[in-house]
C-alpha positions as CSV (number, residue, x, y, z in Angstrom):
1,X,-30.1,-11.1,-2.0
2,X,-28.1,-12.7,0.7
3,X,-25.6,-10.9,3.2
4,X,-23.0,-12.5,1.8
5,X,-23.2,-10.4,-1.1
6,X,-23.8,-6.6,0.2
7,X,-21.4,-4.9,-1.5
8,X,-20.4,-2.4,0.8
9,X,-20.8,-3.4,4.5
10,X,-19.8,-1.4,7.8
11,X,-19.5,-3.4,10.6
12,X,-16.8,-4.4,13.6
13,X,-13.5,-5.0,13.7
14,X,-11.0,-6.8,15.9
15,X,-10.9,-5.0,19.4
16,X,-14.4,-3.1,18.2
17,X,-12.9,-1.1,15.7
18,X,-15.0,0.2,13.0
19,X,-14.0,-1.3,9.0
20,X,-15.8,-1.7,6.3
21,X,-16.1,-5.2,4.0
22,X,-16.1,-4.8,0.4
23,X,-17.6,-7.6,-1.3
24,X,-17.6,-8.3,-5.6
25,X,-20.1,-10.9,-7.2
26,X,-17.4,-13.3,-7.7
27,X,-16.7,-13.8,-4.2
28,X,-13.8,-11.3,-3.8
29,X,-13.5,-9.5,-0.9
30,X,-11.6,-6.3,0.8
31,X,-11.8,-4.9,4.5
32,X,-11.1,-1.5,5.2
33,X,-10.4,-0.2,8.9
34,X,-11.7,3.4,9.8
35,X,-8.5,3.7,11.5
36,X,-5.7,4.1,9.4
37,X,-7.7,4.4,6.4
38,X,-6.0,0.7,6.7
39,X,-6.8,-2.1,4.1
40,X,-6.3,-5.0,6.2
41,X,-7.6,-8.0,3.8
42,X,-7.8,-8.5,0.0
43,X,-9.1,-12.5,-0.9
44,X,-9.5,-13.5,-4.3
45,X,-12.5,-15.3,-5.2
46,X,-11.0,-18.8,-3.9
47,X,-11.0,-17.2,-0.6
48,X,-7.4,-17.0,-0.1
49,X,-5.6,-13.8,1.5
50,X,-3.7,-12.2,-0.5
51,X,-2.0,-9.5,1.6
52,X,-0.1,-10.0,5.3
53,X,-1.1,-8.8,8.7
54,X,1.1,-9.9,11.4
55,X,-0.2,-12.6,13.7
56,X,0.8,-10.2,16.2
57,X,-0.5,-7.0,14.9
58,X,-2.1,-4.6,17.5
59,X,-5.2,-3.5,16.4
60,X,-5.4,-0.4,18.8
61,X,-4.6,3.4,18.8
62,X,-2.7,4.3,19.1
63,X,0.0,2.1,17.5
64,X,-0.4,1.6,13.8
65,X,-1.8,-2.1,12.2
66,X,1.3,-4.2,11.6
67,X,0.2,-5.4,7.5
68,X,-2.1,-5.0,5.2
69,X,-1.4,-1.9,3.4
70,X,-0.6,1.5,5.8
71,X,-0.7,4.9,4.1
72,X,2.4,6.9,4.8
73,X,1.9,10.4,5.2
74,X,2.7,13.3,5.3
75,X,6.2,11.8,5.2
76,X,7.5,8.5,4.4
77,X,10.5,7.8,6.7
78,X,11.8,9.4,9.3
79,X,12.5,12.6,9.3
80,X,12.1,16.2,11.5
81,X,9.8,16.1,14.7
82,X,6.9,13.5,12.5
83,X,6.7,10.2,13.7
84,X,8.0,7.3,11.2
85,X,6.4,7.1,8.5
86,X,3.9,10.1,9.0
87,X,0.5,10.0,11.2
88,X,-2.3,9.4,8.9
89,X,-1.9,5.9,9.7
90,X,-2.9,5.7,12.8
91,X,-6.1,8.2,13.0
92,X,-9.4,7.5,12.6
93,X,-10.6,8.4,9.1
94,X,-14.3,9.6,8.3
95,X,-16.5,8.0,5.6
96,X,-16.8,11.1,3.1
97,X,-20.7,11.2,2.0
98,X,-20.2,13.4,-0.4
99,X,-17.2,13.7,-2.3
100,X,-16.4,15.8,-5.4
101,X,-16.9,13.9,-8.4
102,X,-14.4,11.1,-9.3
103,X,-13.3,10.3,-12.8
104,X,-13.3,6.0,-12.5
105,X,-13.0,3.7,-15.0
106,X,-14.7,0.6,-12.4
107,X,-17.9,-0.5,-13.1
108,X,-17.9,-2.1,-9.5
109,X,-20.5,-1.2,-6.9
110,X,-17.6,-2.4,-3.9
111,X,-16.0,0.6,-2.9
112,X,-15.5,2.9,-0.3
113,X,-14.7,6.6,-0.6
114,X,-13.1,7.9,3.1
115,X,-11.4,11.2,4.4
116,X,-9.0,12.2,6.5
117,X,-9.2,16.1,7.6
118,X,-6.3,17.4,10.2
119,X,-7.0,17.7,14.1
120,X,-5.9,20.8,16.1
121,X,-3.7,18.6,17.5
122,X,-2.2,17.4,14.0
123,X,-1.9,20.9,13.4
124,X,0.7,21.6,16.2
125,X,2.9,18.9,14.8
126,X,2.3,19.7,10.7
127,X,0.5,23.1,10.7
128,X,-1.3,22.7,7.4
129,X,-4.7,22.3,6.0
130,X,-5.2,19.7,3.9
131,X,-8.4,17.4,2.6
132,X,-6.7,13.4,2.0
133,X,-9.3,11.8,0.5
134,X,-9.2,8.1,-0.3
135,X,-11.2,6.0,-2.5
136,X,-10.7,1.3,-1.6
137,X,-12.4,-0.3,-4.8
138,X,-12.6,-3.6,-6.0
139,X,-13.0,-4.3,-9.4
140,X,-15.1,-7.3,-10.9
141,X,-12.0,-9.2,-11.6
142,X,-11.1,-8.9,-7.9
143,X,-8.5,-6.0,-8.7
144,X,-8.1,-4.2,-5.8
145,X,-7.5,0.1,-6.4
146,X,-6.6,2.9,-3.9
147,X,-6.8,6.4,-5.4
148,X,-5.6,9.2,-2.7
149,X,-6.2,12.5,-3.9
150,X,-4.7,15.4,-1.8
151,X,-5.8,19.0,-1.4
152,X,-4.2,22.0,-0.1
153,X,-7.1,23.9,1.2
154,X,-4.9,26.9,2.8
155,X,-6.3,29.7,3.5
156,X,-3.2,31.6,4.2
157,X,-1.2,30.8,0.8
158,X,0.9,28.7,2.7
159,X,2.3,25.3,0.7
160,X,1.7,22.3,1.2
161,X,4.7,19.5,0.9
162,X,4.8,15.9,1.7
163,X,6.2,12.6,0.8
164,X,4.1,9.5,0.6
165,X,3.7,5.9,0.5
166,X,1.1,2.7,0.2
167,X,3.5,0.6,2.6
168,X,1.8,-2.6,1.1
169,X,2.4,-6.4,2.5
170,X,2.0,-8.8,0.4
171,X,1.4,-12.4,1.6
172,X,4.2,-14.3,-0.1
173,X,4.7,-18.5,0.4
174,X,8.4,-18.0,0.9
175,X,10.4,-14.6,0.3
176,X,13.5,-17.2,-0.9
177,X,11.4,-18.4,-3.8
178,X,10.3,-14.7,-4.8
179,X,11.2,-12.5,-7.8
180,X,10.7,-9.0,-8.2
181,X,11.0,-7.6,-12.0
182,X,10.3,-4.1,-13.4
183,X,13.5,-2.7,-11.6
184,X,16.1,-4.1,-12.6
185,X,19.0,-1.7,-14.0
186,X,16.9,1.0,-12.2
187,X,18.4,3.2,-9.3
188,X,18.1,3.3,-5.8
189,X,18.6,4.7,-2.4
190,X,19.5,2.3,-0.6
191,X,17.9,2.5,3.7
192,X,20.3,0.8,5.1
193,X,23.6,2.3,3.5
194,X,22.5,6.2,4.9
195,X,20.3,6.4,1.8
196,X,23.4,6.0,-0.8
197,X,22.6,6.0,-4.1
198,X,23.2,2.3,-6.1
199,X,22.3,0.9,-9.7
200,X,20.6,-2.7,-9.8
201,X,22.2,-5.2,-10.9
202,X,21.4,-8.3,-11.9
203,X,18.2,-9.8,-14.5
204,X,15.4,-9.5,-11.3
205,X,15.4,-9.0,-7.7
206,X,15.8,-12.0,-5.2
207,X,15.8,-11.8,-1.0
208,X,18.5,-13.5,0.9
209,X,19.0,-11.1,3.4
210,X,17.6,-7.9,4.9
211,X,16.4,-5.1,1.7
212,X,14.9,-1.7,2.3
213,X,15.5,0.1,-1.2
214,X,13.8,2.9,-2.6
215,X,13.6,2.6,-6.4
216,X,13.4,6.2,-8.0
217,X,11.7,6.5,-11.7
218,X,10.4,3.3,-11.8
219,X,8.1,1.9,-14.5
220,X,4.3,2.4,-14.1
221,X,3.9,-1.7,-13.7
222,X,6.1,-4.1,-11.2
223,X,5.1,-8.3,-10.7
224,X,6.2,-9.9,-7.6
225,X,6.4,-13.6,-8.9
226,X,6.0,-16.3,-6.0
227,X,7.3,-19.5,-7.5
228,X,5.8,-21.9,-5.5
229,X,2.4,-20.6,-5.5
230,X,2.8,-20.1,-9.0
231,X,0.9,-16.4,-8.4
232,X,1.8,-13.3,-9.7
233,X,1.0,-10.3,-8.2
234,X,1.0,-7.2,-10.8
235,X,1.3,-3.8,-9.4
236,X,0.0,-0.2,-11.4
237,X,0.3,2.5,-10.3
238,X,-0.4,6.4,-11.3
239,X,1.4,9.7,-9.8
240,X,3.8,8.0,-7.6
241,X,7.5,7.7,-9.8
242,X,9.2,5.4,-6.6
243,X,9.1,2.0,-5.1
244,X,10.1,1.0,-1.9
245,X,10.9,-3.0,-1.3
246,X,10.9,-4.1,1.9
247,X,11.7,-6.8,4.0
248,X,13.3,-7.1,7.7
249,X,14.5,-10.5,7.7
250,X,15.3,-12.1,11.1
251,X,17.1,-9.9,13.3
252,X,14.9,-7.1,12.7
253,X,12.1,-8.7,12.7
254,X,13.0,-10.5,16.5
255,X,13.2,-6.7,17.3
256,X,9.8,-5.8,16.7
257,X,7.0,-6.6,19.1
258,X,4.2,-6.8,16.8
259,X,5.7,-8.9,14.1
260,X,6.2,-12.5,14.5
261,X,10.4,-14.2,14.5
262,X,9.6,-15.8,11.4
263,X,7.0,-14.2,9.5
264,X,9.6,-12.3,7.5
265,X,9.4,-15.5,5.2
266,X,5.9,-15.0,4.6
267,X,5.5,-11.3,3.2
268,X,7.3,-8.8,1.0
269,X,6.4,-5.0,1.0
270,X,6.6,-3.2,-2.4
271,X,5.2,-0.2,-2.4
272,X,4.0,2.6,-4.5
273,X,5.7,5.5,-3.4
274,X,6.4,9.3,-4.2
275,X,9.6,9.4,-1.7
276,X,13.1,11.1,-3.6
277,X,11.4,13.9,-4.8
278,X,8.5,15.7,-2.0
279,X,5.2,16.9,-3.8
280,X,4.2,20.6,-3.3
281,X,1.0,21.8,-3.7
282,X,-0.1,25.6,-3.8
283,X,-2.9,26.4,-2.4
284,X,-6.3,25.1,-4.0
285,X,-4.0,22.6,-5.9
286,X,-4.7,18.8,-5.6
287,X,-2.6,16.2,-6.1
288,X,-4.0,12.4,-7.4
289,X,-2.0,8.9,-6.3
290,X,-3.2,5.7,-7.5
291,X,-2.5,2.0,-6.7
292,X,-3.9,-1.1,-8.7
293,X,-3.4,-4.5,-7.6
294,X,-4.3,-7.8,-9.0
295,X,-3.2,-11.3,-8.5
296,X,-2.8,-13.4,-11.2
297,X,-1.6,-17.4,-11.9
298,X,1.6,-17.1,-13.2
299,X,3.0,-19.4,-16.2
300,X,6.1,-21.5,-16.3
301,X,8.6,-21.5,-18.8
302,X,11.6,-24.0,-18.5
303,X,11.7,-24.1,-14.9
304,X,11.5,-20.6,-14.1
305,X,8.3,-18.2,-14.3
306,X,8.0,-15.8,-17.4
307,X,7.5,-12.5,-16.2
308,X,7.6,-10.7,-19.4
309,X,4.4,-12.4,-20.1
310,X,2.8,-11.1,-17.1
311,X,4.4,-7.6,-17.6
312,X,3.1,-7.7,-21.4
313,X,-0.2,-9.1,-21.0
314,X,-1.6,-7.6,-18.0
């Protein structure tokens, strides 16, 4: 059996951070950084990346990795004395030895299950006691799954509330030839107008300027269509009723120091989200989030791509 096809693999990162490398049979692969919790690569079995990481991500604490897919929590957003967008992003997460048993319906041997416990000095910012634990898989099909399960392990009876996110990039060939569908007609709070609540219109979603919309209710299944690489990406996902679409365009992205003037073209964020409505968990009570991704080609049907064949078949 040769290295290149250990399933698991724990080795070192950029700037000698610890991740792991997931590998499946068919030559798929996944990395994993410690830190973050952080999927930082998903390649399909041509060896193509299929997620984004900023060019000029910094890969050191303790700012968080600019791409691949952050985990918000305990709070998407902005709000109170948190940071943005929570702090379990940018601590260092354990590999959990033993954790409790996990219902899975992958026959794959690629995964990774990890945990992320709170620090005495997370517990002066968010005083609660809480077991994240996180399972990266990838299927044989080079489906890529995160499953996040939450537990409020209280001892004082004390709640625990949180919003959450997978804040995922995908790698796109050029946001102006990309289509969102599953939201249409749907609902949304829209970032950038205080949060204002809006109705899509319109037969799919299409970028020509800066979006940061949070979709509430949404389907259990969204495809991002990129025309010109004639790929579908098909999103699942379990537990988590919103999606959040995301991209800065150019000013905002010229404003941020890790994310290159132009890379806005290359990448869109949709994510699986539990955002409009916080999740509350009594003590002993656990709560389960799931993402599953795969890329697929996508077909052509006079001119345009046919998503309803995507949506249906996958």
């Amino acid at each position: 059996m040769s290295s290149e096809r250990v399933p698991v693999e724990l080795c070192k990162g950029i700037n000698g951070l610890e991740k792991v490398v997931l590998r499946e049979v068919r030559g798929s692969s996944a990395e994993v950084y410690l830190y973050g919790g952080q999927v930082t690569s998903w390649k399909n079995d041509h060896g193509e990346e299929l997620l984004f990481v900023s060019s000029k991500a910094i890969f050191r604490p303790p700012k968080a990795i600019r791409g691949g897919i952050p985990i918000c929590f305990p709070q998407f957003g902005n709000h109170g004395s948190l940071e943005q967008h929570g702090f379990a992003r940018n601590r260092v997460w354990s590999i959990d030895v033993d954790p409790p048993p996990f219902p899975t319906n992958t026959s794959s041997r690629a995964f990774i299950d990890l945990i992320l416990k709170p620090s005495e000095e997370d517990m002066k910012i968010f005083p609660h006691s809480y077991e994240f634990r996180l399972r990266v898989a990838l299927g044989p099909g080079g489906d890529l799954m995160l499953t996040s399960r939450i537990r409020n392990t209280s001892t004082e009876g004390r709640p625990l509330t949180f919003t959450f996110a997978y804040h995922t990039y995908f790698s796109v060939s050029d946001i102006s030839e990309v289509r969102v569908e599953g939201l249409e007609t749907l609902d949304y709070l829209d970032n950038l107008q205080n949060k204002e609540r809006f109705t899509e219109q319109g037969d799919a979603i299409t970028f020509e300027s800066e979006v940061d919309k949070i979709y509430v209710s949404t389907p259990t299944k969204i495809a991002i269509l990129d025309h010109e690489k004639k790929r579908t990406f098909v999103i699942r996902k379990d537990g988590l009723p919103d999606a959040v679409v995301w991209n800065p365009w150019d000013k905002k992205a010229k404003a941020m120091a890790d994310f290159g003037d132009d890379e806005y073209k290359h990448m869109l964020c949709v994510e699986a989200a539990a955002v409009e409505k916080p999740i509350t968990l009594k003590p002993g009570e656990e709560w389960r989030g799931r993402q599953e991704l795969s890329a697929v080609p996508s077909s052509y049907c006079s001119g345009q791509l046919d998503p309803q064949k995507v949506l249906q078949s996958s």
